[in-house]
C-alpha positions as CSV (number, residue, x, y, z in Angstrom):
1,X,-66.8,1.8,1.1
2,X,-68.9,1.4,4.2
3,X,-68.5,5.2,4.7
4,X,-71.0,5.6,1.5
5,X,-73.8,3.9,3.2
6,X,-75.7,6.8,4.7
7,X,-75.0,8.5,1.0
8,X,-76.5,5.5,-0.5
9,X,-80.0,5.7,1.7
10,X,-80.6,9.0,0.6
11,X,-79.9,9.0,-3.6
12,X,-81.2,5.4,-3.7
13,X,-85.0,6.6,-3.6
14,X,-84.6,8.6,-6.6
15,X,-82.6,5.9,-8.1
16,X,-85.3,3.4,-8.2
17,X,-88.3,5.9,-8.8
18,X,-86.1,6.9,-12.4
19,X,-85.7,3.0,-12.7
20,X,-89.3,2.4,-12.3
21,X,-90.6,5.4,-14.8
22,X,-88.5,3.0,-17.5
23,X,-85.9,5.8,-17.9
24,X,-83.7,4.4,-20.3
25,X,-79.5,4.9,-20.7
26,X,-77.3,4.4,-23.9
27,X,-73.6,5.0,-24.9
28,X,-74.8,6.6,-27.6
29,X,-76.4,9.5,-26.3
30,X,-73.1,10.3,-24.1
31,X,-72.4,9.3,-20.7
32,X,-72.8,12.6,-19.4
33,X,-77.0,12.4,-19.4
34,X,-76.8,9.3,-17.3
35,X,-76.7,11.2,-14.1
36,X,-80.4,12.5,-15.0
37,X,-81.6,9.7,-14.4
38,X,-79.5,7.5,-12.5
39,X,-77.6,10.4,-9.9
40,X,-75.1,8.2,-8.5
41,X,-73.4,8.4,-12.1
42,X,-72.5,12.0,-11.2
43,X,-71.4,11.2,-7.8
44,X,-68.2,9.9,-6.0
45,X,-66.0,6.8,-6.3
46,X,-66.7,6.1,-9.7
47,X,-65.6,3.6,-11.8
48,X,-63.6,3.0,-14.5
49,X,-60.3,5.0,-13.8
50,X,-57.5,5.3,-15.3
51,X,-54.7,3.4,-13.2
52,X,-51.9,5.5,-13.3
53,X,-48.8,5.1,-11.5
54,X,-49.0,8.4,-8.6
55,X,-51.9,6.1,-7.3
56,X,-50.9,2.7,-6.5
57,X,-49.5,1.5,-2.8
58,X,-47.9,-1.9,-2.5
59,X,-50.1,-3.9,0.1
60,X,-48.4,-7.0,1.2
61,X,-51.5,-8.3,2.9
62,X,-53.2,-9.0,-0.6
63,X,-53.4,-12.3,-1.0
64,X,-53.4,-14.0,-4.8
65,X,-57.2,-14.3,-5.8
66,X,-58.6,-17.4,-5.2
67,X,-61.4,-18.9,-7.0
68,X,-64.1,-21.6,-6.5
69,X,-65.7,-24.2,-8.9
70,X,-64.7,-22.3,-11.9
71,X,-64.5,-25.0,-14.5
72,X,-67.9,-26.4,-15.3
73,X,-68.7,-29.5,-16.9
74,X,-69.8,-29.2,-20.4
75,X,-73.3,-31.3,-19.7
76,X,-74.1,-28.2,-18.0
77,X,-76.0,-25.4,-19.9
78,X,-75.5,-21.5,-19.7
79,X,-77.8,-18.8,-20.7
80,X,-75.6,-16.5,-23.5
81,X,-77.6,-13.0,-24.0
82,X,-77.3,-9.9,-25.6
83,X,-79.0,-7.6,-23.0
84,X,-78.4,-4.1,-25.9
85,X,-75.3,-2.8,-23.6
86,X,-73.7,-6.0,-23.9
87,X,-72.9,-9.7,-24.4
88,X,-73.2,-11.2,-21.3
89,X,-73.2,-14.9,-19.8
90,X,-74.7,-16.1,-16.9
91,X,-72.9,-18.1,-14.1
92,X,-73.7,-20.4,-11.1
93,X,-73.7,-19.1,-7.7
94,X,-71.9,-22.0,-6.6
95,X,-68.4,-20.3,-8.4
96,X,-67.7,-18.3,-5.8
97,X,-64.4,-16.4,-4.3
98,X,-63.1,-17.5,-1.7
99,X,-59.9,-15.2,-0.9
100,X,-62.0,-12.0,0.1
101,X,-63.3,-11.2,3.8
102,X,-66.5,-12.4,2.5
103,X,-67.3,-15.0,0.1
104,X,-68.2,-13.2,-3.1
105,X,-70.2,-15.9,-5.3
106,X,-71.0,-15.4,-9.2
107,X,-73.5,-13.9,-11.0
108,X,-72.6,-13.5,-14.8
109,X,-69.8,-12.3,-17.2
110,X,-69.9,-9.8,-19.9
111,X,-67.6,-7.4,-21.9
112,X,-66.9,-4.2,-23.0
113,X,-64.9,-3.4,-26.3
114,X,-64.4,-0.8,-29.1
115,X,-65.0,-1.5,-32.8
116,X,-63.7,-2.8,-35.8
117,X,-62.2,0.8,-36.8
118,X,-61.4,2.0,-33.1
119,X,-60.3,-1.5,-31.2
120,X,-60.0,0.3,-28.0
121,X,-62.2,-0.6,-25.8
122,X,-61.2,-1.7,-22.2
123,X,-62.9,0.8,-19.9
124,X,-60.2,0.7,-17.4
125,X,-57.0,2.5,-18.7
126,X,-53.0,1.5,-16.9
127,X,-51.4,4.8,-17.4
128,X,-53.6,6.2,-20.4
129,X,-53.2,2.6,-22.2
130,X,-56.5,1.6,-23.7
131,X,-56.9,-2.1,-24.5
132,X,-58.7,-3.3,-26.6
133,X,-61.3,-5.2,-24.7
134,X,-62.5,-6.1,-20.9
135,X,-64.3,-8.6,-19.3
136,X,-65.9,-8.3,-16.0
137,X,-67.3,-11.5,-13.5
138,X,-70.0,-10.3,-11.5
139,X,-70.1,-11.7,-7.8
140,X,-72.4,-10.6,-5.0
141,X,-71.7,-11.4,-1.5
142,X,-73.5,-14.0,-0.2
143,X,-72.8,-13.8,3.1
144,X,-74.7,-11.4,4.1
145,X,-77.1,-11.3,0.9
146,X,-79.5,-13.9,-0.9
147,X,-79.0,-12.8,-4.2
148,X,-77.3,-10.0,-6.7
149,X,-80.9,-7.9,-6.8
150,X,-80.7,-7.5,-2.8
151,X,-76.4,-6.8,-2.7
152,X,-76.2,-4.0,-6.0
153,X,-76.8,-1.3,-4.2
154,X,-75.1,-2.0,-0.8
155,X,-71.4,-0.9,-0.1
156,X,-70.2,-4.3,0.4
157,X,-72.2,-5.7,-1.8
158,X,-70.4,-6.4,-5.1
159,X,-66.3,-7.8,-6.4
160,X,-65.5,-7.8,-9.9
161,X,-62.7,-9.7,-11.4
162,X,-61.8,-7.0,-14.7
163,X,-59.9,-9.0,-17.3
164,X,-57.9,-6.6,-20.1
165,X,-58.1,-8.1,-23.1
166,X,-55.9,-7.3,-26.3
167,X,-55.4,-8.4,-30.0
168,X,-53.0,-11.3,-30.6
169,X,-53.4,-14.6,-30.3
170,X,-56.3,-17.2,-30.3
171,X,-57.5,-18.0,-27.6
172,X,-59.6,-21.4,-27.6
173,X,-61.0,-20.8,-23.9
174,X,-63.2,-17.6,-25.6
175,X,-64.2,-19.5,-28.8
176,X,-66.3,-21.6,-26.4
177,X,-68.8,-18.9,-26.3
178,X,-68.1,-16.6,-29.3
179,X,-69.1,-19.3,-31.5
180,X,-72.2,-18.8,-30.5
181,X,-72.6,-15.4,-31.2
182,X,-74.8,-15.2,-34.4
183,X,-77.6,-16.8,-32.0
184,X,-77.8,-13.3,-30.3
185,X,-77.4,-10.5,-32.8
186,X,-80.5,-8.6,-31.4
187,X,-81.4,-7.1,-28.4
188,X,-82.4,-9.7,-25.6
189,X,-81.9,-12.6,-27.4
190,X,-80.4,-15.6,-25.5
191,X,-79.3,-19.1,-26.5
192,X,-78.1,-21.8,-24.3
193,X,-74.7,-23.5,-24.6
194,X,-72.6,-25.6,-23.2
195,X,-70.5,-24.6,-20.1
196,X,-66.8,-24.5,-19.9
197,X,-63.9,-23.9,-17.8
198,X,-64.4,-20.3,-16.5
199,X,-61.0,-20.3,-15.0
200,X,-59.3,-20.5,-18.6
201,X,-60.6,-17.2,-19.1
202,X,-58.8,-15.2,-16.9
203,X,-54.9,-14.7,-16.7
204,X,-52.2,-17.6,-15.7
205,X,-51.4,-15.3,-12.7
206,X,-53.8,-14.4,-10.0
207,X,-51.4,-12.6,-7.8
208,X,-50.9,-9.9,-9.5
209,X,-53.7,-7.1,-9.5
210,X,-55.0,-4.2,-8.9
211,X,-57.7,-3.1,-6.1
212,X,-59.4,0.1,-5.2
213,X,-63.3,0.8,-4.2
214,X,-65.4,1.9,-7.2
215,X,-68.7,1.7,-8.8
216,X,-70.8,0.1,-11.4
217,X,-69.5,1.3,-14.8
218,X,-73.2,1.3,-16.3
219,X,-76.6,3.3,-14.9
220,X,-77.4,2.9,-12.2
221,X,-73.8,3.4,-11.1
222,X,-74.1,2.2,-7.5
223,X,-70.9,2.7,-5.4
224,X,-71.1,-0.9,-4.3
225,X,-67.9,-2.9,-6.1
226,X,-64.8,-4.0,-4.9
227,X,-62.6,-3.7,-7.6
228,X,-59.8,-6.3,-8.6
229,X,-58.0,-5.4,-12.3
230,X,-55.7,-8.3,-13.3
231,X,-52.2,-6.7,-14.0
232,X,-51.3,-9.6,-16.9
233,X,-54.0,-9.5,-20.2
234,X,-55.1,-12.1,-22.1
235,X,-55.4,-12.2,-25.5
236,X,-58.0,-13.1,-28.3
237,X,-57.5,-13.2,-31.9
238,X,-58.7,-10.6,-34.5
239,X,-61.3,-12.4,-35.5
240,X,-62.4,-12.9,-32.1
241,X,-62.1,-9.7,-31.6
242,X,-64.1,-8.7,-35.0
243,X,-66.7,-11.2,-34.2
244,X,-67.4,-9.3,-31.0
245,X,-67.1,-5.8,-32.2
246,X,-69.6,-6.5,-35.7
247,X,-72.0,-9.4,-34.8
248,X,-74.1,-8.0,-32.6
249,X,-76.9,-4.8,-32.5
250,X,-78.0,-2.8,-29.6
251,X,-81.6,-2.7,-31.2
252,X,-84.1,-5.7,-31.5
253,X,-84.3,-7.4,-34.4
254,X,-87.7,-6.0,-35.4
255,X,-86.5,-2.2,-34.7
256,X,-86.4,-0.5,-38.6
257,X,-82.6,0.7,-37.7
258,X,-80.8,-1.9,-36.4
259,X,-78.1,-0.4,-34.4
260,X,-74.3,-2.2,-34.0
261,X,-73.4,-3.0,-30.2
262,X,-70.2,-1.2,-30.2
263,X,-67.6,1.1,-28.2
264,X,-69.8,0.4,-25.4
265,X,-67.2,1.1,-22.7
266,X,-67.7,4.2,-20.6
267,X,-64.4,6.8,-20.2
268,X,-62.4,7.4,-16.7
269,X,-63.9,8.8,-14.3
270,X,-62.7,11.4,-11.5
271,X,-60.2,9.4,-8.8
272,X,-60.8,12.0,-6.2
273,X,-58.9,10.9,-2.7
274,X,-58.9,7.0,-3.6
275,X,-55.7,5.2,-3.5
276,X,-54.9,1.8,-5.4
277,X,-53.8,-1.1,-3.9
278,X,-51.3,-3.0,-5.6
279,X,-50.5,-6.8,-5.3
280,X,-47.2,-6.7,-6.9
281,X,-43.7,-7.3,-4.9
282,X,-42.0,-3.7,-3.8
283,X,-39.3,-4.0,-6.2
284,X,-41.8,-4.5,-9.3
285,X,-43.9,-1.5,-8.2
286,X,-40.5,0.8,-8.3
287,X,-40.4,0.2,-12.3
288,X,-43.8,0.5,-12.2
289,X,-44.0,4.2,-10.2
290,X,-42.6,5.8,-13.5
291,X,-39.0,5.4,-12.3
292,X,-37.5,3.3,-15.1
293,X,-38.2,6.1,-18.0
294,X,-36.1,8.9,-15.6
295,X,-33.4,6.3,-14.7
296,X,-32.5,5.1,-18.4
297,X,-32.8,8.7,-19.8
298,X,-30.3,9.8,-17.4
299,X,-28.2,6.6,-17.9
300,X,-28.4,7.6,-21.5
301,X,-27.3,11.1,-21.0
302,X,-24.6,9.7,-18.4
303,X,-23.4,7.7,-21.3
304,X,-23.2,10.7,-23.9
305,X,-21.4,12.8,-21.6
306,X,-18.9,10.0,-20.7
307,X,-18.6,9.6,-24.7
308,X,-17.8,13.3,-25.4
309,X,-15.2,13.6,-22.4
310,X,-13.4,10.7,-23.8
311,X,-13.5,12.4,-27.6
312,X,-12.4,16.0,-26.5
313,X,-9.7,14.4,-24.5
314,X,-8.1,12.2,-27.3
315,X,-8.9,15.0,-29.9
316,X,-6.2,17.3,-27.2
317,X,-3.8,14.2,-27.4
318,X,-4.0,14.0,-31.3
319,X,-3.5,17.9,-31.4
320,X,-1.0,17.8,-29.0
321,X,1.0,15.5,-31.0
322,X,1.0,16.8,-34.3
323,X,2.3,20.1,-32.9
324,X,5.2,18.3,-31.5
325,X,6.0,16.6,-35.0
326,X,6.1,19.8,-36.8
327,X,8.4,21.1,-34.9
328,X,11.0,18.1,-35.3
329,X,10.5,18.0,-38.7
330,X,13.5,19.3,-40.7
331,X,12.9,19.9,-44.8
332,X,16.3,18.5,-47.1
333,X,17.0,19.6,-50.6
334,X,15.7,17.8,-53.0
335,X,12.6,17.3,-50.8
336,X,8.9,17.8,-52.6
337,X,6.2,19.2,-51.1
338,X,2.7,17.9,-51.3
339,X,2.0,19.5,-54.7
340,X,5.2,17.9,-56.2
341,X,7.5,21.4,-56.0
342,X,11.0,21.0,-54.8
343,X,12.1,22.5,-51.3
């Protein structure tokens, strides 16, 4: 990523001068405008992807994430918005990650999700699989920079822990938030609520991921996160998932058409040259490099074949025999036949 810094000096310029003007983005008006306005959207190493399995490469020097002050103490308050793209929660910078080159400290959360008749939402895709939801933590590095404003748009500047989410069980870590939720229905309304274990809402495993360079998924798309996509989901219920997909508009509350904060995920983007690093043990990523499908087809197949050897082979025996038998048979008077007749 520190090959796209020159690329960065140049575009940013124009970046900031569309930011400046107030240009403004939405899912609704189609992905495809952002680069208008924000140019690094139609540029290189962009992100989501779909994680497919031609593109992953066991790395055994990446180590199981590791994770810093996570669970908060419930005296403590945190600021729950809707910001019109999203629901988002802010987060201490003293969370941090600490199993990176550089310590990565915490910004905010938020999601991305489909809706109530489409619950497919996850903006990152494992082999064309849509889930239903996503959740990304937001760190910056603060090793080299004082806050998130300063580190967006720099190459090293961002890691994000993406969560897939799908429909299934309740999940009591999310409920500590979600209840909340009718407090921000509008456009940039925020309440304050009590913090929580951060920690509870990722997966049991932390070993197990996915990493490869990308971007930001929203405007103004700056090539500047490390990516890390947990393999394992969690889950939430569907009314969890309901309450995130209905409660909320993109619009403020005074607007005359309130419109419903939904399918705000944005689709895969072009991979181009990048590879993706996988976390997994060697003998995982074989099932996982679309060998198993091939192997029990042709085990299947294998199995037919042996199947209809075996029947042609007793069906020669059984014709075999019978010839043999008619030919010892020897017919006495008084003898019937099968229709009763006397031979």
């Amino acid at each position: 990523m520190h090959s796209l810094s020159s690329t960065l000096s140049l575009v940013l310029p124009l970046t900031l001068f569309s930011a400046l003007r107030g240009a403004k983005w939405t899912y609704d008006d189609g992905e495809h405008h952002w680069s208008k306005h924000y140019p690094y959207c139609g540029g290189a190493f962009q992100s989501p992807i779909d994680i497919r399995s031609e593109l992953l490469r066991f790395d055994p020097t990446l180590r199981p994430i590791e994770v810093q002050n996570y669970n908060l103490p419930p005296n403590e308050q945190l600021t729950l918005g809707n910001n019109g793209h999203s629901l988002q929660v802010s987060l201490p910078a003293r969370m941090f990650i600490s199993s990176l080159r550089h310590r990565y400290a915490a910004a905010q959360l938020h999601f991305h999700w489909g809706s109530s008749g489409r619950p497919s939402g996850s903006e990152h895709m494992v082999n064309s699989k849509q889930y239903a939801a996503e959740m990304h933590v937001v760190h910056y590095n603060s090793d080299k920079y004082p806050n998130i404003s300063s580190a967006v748009d720099k190459s090293d500047g961002l890691a994000v822990l993406g969560v897939l989410i799908e429909v299934g069980e309740f999940n009591p870590a999310y409920e500590q938030f979600l209840k909340f939720i009718n407090g921000i229905k509008y456009k940039d309304q925020k309440v304050q609520v009590p913090a929580f274990n951060i920690r509870a809402l990722l997966p049991t495993r932390l070993d197990e991921y996915y990493r490869y360079d990308g971007s930001l998924t929203t405007p103004p798309c700056y090539p500047s996160v490390l990516w890390t996509i947990f393999r394992n989901h969690v889950t939430i219920s569907q009314k969890q998932f309901l309450a995130l997909a209905t409660a909320m508009y993109s619009s403020n509350s005074q607007d005359s058409a309130h419109l419903p904060l939904q399918s705000n995920f944005r689709g895969p983007q072009s991979v181009d040259s990048r590879i993706v690093l996988v976390s997994f043990k060697e003998d995982d990523l074989f099932w996982m490099n679309g060998l198993l499908v091939p192997v029990v087809v042709i085990s299947a197949l294998g199995f037919v074949l042996i199947a209809s050897l075996i029947c042609c082979i007793l069906r020669q025996k059984r014709s075999t025999a019978e010839q043999n038998k008619s030919k010892n048979v020897a017919y006495n008077v008084g003898d019937r036949d099968e229709y009763g007749s006397r031979v």
